[in-house]
C-alpha positions in Angstrom: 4.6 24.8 -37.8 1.0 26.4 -37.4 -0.1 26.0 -33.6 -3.8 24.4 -33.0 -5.3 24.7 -30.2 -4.4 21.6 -27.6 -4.8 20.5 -24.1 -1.5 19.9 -23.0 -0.3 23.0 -21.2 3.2 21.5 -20.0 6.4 19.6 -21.1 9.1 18.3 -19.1 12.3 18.1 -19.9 14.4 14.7 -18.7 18.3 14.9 -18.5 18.4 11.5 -19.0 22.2 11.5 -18.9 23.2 10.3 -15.6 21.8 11.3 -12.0 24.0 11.3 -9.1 21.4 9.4 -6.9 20.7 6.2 -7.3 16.9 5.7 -6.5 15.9 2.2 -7.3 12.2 3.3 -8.3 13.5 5.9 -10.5 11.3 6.3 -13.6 13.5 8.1 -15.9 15.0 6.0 -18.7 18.3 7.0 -18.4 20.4 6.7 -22.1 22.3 9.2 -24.2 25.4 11.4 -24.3 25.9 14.4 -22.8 23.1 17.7 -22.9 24.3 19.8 -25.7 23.8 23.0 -24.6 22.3 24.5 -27.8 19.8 21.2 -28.9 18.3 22.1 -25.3 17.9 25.6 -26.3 16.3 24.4 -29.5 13.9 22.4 -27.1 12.9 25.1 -25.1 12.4 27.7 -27.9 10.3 24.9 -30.0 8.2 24.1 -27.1 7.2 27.6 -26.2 6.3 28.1 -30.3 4.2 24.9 -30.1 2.1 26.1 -27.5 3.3 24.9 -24.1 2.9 27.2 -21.6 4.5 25.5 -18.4 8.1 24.2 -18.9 9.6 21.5 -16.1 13.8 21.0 -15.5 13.3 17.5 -14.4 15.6 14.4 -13.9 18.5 13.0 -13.7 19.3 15.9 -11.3 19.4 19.7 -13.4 21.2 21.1 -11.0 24.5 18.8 -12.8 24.7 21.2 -15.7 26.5 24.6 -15.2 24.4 25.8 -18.7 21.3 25.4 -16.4 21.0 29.2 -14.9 21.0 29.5 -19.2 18.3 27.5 -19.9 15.9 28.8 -17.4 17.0 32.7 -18.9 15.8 30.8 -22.3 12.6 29.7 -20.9 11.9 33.0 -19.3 13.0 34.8 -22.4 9.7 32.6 -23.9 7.1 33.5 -21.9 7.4 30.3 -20.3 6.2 28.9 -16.1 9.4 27.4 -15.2 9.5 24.5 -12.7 12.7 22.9 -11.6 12.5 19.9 -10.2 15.8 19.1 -8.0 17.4 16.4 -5.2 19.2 19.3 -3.6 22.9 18.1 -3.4 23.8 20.7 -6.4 21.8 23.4 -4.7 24.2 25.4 -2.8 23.7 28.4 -0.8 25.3 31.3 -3.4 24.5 34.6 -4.1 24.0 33.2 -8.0 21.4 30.1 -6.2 19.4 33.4 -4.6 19.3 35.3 -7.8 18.1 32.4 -9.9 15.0 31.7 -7.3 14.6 35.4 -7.3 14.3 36.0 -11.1 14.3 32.8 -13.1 12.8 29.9 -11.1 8.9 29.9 -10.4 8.3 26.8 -9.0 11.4 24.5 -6.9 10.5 21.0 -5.9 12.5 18.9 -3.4 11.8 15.1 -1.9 11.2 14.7 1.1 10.3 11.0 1.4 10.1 10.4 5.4 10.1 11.9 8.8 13.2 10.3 9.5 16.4 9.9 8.1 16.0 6.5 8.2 13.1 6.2 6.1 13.8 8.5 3.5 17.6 7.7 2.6 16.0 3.8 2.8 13.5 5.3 -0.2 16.8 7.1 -1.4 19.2 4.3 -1.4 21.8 6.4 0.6 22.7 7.0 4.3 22.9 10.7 4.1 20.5 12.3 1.4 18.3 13.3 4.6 20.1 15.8 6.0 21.0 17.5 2.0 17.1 17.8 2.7 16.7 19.3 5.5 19.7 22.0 5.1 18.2 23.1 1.6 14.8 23.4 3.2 16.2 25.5 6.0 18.4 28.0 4.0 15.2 28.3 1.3 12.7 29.6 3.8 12.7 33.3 2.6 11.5 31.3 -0.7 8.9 28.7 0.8 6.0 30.8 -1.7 7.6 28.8 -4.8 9.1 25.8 -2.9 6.8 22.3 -3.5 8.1 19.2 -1.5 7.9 16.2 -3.6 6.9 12.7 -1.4 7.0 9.7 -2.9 4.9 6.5 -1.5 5.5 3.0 -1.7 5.2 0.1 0.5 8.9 1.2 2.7 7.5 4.7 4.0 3.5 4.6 3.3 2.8 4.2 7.3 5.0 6.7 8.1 3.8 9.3 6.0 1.4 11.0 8.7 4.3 11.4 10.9 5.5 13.9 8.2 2.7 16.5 9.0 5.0 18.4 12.3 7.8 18.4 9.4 5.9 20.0 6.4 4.6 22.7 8.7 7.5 23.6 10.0 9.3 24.2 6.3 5.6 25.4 5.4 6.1 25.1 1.4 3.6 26.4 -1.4 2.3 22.6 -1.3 3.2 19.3 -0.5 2.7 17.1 -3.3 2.2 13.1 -2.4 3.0 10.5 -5.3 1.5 6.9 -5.3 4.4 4.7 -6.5 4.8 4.1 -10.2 6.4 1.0 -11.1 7.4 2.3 -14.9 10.1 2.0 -16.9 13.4 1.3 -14.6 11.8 1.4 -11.8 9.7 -1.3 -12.3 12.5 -3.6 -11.0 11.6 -1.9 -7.7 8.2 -3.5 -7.7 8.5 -6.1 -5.1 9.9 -3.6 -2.9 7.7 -0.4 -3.3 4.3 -1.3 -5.0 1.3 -0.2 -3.1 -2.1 -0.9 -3.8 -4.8 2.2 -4.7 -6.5 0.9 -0.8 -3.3 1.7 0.6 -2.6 5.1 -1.0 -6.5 6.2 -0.3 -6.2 4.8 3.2 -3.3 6.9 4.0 -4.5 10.1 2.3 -7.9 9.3 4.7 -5.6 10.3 7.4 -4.5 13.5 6.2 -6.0 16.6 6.4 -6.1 18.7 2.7 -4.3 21.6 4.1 -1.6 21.6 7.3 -0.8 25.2 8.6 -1.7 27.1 5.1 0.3 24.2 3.0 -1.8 22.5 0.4 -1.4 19.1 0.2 -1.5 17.8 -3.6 -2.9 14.0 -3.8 -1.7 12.5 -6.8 -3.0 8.6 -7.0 -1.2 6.4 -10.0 -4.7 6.8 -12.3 -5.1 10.1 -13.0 -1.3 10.9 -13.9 -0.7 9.2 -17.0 -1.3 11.0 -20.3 -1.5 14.5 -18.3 1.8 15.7 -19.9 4.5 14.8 -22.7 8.3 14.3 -21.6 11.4 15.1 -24.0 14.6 13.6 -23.5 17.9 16.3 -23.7 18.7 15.0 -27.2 14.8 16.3 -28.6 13.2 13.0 -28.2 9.3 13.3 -27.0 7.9 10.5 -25.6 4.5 10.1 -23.3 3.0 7.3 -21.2 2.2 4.1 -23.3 -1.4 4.3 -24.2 -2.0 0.2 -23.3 0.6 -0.6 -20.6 1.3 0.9 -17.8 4.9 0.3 -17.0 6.5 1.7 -20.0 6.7 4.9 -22.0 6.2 5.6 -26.1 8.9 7.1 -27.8 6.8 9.5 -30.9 10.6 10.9 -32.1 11.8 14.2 -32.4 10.4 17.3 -30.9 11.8 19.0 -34.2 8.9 17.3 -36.4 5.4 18.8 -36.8 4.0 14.7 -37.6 5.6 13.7 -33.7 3.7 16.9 -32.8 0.9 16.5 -34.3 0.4 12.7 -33.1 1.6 14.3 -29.4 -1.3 16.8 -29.1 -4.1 13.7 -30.4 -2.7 11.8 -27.5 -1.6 13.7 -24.7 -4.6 15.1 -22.5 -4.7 18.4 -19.8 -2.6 18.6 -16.9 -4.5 16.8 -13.5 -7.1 19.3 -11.7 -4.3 18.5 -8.5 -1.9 20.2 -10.2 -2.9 22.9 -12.0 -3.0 25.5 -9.6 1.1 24.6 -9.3 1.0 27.3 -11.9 -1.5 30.1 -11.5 
């Protein structure tokens, strides 16, 4: 396929397999077999000849697949920004972990959903995800320049999240990014339990500074999120926010076909001013 110039700067790549979390907001529609090494491979490569120039491992978890350390050699070998999004329980502290944060991975984001263990494994739907947390946070300090903690907000953890502030600095993290609830897709079962109301979310960024000892903190309201970036499933599919409702997503088809791109790059806007500096 002939590239033509496009907004979209950055792709994400879902292992919508299986997580081993069980977050009841969770977004990502979760279907398929088992990644094939080689079709995600094919992904990669396709994406990076198409134009992207940012390339997301994001969730269920990455960190499952042994391939992975593969993949992100792939994406390098492209020219690609790669960003691995992770819950920390597969990240263990090995001379191979340090290696791939020294050479492969450019951006790592963890959650971090509450200053207590309480309130984030409540957000988590576990009694013990907290702690996972706070020892990969610890052990990753010689890395904090590409670390970004990920905080989701909803109605369970929205007052707490200026109590955070002592706990960011002390990890001090390229950025902390803040998510307004999405009740989309799966997680839209959640709703009752988690939505929170644009007020709410503005009224609890009021009470934040913009940056806490050096760390950046990235505001990321509902609105200005959709149609920022495409997703493809591990089996090639590409699918984006729905254009006309919110809660669900649009499956276009297969990465592999220049008409899915082509209807991709008419639809899919620029990345959020928030987050572009993510990948300077």
């Amino acid at each position: 396929m002939k590239t033509t110039p496009h907004l979209s700067t950055r792709i994400v790549l879902n292992f919508a397999h299986r997580c081993n979390m069980s977050c009841e907001w969770c977004y990502v529609p979760f279907a398929g077999e088992r990644p094939d090494l080689a079709v995600c491979k094919r992904i990669i490569e396709r994406s990076a000849a198409i134009g992207f120039k940012v390339f997301t491992f994001g969730g269920g978890d990455p960190m499952l697949y042994e391939f992975l350390p593969e993949l992100i050699a792939s994406a390098k070998n492209c020219g690609l920004f790669v960003h691995v999004d992770t819950n920390g329980i597969g990240l263990q502290h090995t001379d191979a972990t340090v290696s791939l944060l020294t050479q492969g991975i450019d951006l790592l984001g963890l959650p971090l959903d509450g200053p207590t263990a309480d309130v984030h494994n409540r957000m988590r739907s576990t009694e013990s995800h907290f702690d996972v947390a706070l020892d990969r946070l610890s052990w990753l300090r010689p890395f904090m320049a590409k670390v970004k903690i990920n905080t989701f907000v909803s109605k369970c953890n929205v007052d707490t999240i200026p109590e955070m502030l002592p706990l960011i600095a002390r990890f001090g993290p390229s950025r902390w990014s803040l998510y307004q609830y999405w009740p989309l897709s799966h997680g839209k079962t959640a709703m009752t339990r988690h939505v929170i109301t644009d007020e709410q979310f503005s009224t609890m960024i009021g009470k934040l500074p913009p940056v806490i000892d050096g760390v950046r903190i990235e505001v990321n309201p509902l609105s200005v999120r959709r149609l920022t970036y495409p997703f493809v499933s591990h089996d090639g599919t590409i699918y984006i926010h729905d254009e006309t409702d919110d809660s669900s997503y649009k499956m276009l088809g297969p990465i592999f076909d220049d008409v899915v791109i082509t209807e991709l790059f008419a639809k899919c806007g620029t990345e959020r001013e928030e987050a572009k500096s993510r990948y300077l």
